[in-house]
Structures are given as structure tokens and as C-alpha cells.
C-alpha positions as CSV (number, residue, x, y, z in Angstrom):
1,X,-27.4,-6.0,-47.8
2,X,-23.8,-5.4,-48.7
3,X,-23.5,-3.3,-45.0
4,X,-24.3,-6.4,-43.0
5,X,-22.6,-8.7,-45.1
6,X,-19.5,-6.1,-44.6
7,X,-20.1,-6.2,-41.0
8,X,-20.7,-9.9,-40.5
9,X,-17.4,-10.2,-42.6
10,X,-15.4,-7.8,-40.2
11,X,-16.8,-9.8,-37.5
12,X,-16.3,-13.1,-38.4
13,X,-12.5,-11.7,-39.5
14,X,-11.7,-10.7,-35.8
15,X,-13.0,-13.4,-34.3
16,X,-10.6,-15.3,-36.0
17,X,-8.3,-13.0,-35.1
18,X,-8.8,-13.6,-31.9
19,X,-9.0,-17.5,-31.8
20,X,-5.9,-17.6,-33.8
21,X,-3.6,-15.3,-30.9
22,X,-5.9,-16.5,-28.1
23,X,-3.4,-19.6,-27.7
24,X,-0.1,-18.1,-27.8
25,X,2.1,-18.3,-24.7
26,X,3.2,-15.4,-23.0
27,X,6.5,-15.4,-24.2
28,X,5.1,-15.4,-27.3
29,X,3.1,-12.2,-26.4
30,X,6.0,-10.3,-25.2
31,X,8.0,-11.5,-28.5
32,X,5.4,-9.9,-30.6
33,X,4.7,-6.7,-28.6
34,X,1.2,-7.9,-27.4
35,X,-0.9,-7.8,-24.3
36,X,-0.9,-8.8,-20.9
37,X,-3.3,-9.5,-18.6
38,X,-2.7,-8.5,-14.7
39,X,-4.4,-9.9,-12.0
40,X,-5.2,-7.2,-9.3
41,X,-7.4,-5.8,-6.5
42,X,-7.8,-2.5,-7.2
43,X,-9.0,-1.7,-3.4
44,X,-5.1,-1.7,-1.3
45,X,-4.1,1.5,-1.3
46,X,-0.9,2.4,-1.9
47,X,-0.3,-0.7,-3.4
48,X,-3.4,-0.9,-6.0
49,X,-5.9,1.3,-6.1
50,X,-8.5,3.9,-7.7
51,X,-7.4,7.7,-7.5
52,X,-9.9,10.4,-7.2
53,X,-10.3,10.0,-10.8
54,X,-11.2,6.6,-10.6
55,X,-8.1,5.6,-12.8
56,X,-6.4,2.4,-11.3
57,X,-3.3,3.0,-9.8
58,X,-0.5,2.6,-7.3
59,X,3.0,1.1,-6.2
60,X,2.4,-2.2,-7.8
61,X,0.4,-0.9,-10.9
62,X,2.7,1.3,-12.0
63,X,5.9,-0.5,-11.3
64,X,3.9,-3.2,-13.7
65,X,3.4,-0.2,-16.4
66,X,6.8,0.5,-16.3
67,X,7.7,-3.0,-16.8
68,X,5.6,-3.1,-19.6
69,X,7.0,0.1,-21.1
70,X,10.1,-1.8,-21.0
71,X,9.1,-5.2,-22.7
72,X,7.3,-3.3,-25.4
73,X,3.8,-5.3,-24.5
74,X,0.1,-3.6,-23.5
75,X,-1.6,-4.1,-20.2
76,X,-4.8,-5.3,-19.7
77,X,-6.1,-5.1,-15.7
78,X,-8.4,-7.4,-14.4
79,X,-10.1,-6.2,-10.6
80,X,-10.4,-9.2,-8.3
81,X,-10.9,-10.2,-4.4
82,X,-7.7,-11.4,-3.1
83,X,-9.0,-15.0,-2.1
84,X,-9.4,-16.0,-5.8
85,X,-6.8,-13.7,-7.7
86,X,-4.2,-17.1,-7.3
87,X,-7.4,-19.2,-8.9
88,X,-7.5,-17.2,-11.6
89,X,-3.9,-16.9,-12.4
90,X,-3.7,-20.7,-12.1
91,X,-6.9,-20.8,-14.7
92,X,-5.4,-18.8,-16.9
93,X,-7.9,-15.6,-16.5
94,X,-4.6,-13.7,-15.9
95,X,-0.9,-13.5,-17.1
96,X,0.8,-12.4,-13.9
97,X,-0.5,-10.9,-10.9
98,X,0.2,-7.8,-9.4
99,X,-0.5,-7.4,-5.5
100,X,2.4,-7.9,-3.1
101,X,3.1,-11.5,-4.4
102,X,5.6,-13.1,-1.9
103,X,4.7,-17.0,-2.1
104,X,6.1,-17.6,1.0
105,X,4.5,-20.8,1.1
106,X,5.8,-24.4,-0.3
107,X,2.2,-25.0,-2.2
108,X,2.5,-21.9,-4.0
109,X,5.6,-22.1,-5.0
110,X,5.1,-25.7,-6.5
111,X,2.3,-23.9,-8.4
112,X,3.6,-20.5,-9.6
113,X,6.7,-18.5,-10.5
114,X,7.6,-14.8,-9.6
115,X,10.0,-12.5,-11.1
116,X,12.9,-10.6,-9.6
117,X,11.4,-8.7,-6.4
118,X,10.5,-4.9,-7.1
119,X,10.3,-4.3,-3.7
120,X,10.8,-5.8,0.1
121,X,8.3,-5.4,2.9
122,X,7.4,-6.6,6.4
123,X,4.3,-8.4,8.3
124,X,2.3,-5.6,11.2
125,X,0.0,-6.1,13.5
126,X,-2.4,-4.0,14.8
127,X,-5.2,-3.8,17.3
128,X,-7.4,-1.6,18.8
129,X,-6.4,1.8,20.5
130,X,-7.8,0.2,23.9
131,X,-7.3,-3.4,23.5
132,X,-4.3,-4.4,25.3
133,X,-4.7,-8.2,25.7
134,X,-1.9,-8.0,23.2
135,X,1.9,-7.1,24.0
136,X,3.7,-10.2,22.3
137,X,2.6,-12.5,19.1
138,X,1.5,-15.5,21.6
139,X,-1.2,-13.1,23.2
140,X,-3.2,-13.4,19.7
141,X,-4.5,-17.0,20.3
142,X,-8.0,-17.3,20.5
143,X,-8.6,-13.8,19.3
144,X,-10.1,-13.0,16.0
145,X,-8.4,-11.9,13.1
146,X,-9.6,-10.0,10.1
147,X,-7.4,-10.9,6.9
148,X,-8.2,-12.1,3.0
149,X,-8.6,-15.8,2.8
150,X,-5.6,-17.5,1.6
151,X,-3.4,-14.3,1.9
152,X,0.1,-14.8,3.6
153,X,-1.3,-12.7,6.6
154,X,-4.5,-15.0,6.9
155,X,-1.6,-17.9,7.5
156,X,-0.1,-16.4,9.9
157,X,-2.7,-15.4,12.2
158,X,-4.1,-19.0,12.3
159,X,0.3,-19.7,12.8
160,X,-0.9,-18.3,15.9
161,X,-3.6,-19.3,16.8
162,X,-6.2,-16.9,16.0
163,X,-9.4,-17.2,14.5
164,X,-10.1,-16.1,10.9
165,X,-12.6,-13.4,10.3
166,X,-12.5,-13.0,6.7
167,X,-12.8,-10.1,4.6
168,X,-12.3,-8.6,1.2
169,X,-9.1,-6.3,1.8
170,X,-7.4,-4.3,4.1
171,X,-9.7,-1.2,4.4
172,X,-12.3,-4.0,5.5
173,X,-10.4,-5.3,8.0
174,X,-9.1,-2.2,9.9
175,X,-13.0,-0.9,10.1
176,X,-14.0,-4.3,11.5
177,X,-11.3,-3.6,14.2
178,X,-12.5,-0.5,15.0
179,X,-15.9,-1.6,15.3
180,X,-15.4,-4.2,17.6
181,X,-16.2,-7.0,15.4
182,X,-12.5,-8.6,15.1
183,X,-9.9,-8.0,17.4
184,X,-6.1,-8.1,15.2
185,X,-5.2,-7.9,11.7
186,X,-1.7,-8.6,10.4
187,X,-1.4,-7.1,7.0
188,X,1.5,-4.8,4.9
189,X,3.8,-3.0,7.2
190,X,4.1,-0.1,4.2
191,X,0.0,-0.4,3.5
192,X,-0.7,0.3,7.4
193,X,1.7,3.3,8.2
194,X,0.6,4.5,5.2
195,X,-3.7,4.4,6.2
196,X,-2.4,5.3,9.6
197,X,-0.6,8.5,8.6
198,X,-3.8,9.0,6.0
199,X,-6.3,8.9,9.1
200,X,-4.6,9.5,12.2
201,X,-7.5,9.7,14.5
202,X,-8.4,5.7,13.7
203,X,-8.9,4.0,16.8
204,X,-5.7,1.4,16.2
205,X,-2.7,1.3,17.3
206,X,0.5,-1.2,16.4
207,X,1.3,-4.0,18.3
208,X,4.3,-5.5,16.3
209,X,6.6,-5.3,13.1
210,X,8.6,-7.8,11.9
211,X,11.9,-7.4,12.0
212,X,12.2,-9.6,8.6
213,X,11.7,-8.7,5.5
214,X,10.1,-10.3,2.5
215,X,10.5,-10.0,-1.5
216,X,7.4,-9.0,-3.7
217,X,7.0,-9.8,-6.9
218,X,4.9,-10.8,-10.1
219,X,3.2,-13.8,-9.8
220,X,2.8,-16.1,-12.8
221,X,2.0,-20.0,-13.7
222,X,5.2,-22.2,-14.0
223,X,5.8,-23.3,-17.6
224,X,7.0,-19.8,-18.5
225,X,10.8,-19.4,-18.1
226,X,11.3,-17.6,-21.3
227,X,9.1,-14.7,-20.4
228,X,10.0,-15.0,-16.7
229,X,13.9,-14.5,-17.8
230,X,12.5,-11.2,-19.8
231,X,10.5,-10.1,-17.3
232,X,13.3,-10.3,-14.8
233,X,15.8,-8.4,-17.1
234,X,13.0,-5.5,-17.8
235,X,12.8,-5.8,-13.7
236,X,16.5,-5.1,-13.3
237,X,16.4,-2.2,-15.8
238,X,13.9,-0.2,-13.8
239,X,16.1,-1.0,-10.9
240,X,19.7,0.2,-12.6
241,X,17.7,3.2,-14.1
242,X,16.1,4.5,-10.7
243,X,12.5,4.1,-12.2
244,X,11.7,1.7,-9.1
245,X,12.9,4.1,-6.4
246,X,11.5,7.1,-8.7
247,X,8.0,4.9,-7.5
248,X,8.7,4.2,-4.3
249,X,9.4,8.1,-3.2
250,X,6.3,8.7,-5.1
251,X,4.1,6.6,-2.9
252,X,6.1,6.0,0.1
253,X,8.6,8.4,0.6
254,X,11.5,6.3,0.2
255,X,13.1,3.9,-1.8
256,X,11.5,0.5,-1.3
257,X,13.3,-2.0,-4.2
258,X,15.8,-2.6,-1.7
259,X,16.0,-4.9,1.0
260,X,17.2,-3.4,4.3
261,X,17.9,-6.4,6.3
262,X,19.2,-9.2,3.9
């Protein structure tokens, strides 16, 4: 009797426990050396991924480790599909989200924040080895174009004109390509040279690169300056310290944290 009383005690104790911290803000989190949760797909390799371990890793991953080293706080990782990561971070299933977060688009940024950029990138777009109805961006009206609903590279293949095949990531995409069942993606300029030096006998080939660059960064819900202000500073540390291009020669060969055209 007094072993389940004990244990309905403890449980009752940490449920309040957990009620009572559920509600603090993030700032509050990172004040008191606490958890946060990251939004992420676990399935866009180099950016977030699982290694042959099955441990999540990769460029953004890490970078958010090493941010968290910094601030003091624990991580908690939760796997989503792209097309409802932002949903969650706006319903609170997630602190920040970690997945080459640019917000490049006036709705977003009305809705969320993100912190100092921890690396730049570019928009590619590739098509079949054989396909040559594209030579210039206009030629991809009409055609059909796998991307991750609401991603920035879903927006700008409709920009375009093309037709939205949608899929759950990248590594989706490309294979639909290949098999004839889309005819274009435009996705990461760093995550396709990278599967394109990983599998050089695909059946693609690049059509474009933009010559402008973006800025990636966490992702969070407005409302949180405080933390946003710390976040930045921890940002700017792993910058000043070489911990970000430490990362980016780790996964890419070369620094990535800076931009090369701005």
C-alpha cells in the first residue's frame, strides 16, 4: 500500500511539475537553463538528417547544439514534414525551427521571427539528364514541379508557372524526377551538389543557380525578443569563435556562415 501510494505521490508531484514550467516563455527557459524544443525534418541531408547510426544530425542540427551549448539550455527534437513544421511552430508544438529557415515571404514574416543567419545559401534547379525543354527559368511553365508544400522553393516554381507536384522532401522529389513522374525541382543549392556528388550516376543534371543568395536562420513565433536578442548573441559567438565554419567544413567543405555576394 505504501509503494503505490509512494508512486502515485511521485506522480502526481511531477505532473505538477510539469504544469507549473509548462507555461513559461522561452526566455524564461533560456534564463533558467531549461529545454527547448526544435522543429525539424530529420530527412534533408546535409542539412537534417539520420546517420548510419540513426542519430539525428547535420548542418542545421548541430549548429542548433552548439547554440545550445552556448545558452546553457537542453534540446529536445521533434521530426516533422516540412508542410506543417511552420503550423506547429505557430501552435506552439515547437520553440524554434531548424531547417533552412529564410522567410522570404511578407506572410511569414508578419508571423515569425528568425535569429541572426548561421549560414547563406542559393535556389537550384534541376531536371532530368535528357530533358532539355529547359535552358532558361521561363521554359518551366507548364511543367511539373516536385517541391514540399509551402516551402520557399514550392513558391517559386508556381512564380513560374509550373505545376506543383508535392512531396515530402528533397530525396522524394529528385526520385520522382528520375522516374519520369515530375519534370523540375528547385530546392537548396548546398543540399543538391551535395546528393549529386553523393550519387553521381543520378539521371539529373542542373539547369540553373541563383546568383543571389539568401540568409538562414532559426525560426521562432514573434513575441519573443528577449530570447531572440540571446539567441542572436550565442549566434554571433559561434561565428567570432569559428564553431560555424568548424560545421560548415565538416559537412560542406567550406565555410558557409558567410555571405559571398551581399
Amino acid at each position: 500500500m505504501f509503494k503505490k501510494f509512494f508512486i502515485f505521490s511521485l506522480s502526481a508531484l511531477l505532473s505538477s511539475y510539469l504544469f507549473a514550467h509548462s507555461d513559461l516563455s522561452l526566455n524564461e527557459r533560456i534564463t533558467q537553463h531549461g529545454t527547448i524544443v526544435i522543429g525539424t525534418e530529420g530527412t534533408y541531408k546535409p542539412f537534417t538528417y539520420h546517420n548510419a547510426q540513426g542519430q539525428l544530425t547535420g548542418y542545421d542540427v548541430e549548429v542548433a547544439r552548439a547554440m545550445a551549448k552556448e545558452l546553457g539550455v537542453k534540446l529536445e527534437f521533434k521530426e516533422t514534414e516540412w508542410s506543417s513544421m511552420l503550423a506547429g511552430l505557430k501552435a506552439g508544438r515547437f520553440d524554434l525551427v531548424a531547417n533552412q529557415m529564410s522567410l522570404t515571404t511578407p506572410a511569414r514574416r508578419a508571423t515569425f521571427d528568425k535569429t541572426a543567419p548561421y549560414n547563406f545559401s542559393g535556389a537550384m534547379l534541376v531536371a532530368r539528364k535528357d530533358d532539355d525543354r529547359v535552358k532558361q527559368l521561363s521554359d518551366v511553365k507548364g511543367l511539373s514541379s516536385a517541391s514540399a508544400l509551402n516551402s520557399h522553393y514550392g513558391e517559386l516554381a508556381q512564380e513560374f508557372g509550373a505545376k506543383l507536384v508535392p512531396v515530402d522532401g528533397m530525396a522524394m522529389a529528385l526520385k520522382l524526377i528520375e522516374q519520369g513522374r515530375a519534370d523540375i525541382t528547385f530546392n537548396d543549392a548546398l543540399s543538391l551538389l551535395d546528393y549529386l556528388h553523393q550519387h553521381p550516376n543520378a539521371n539529373l543534371k542542373i539547369v540553373w543557380i541563383s546568383p543571389e543568395q539568401r540568409s538562414v536562420g532559426f525560426a521562432l513565433n514573434k513575441g519573443n525578443d528577449e530570447a531572440l536578442a540571446k539567441m542572436n548573441q550565442a549566434i554571433e559567438t559561434l561565428r567570432q569563435n569559428g564553431t560555424l565554419k568548424r560545421l560548415g567544413i565538416q559537412f560542406f567543405g567550406k565555410d558557409i556562415s558567410v555571405s559571398h555576394v551581399e
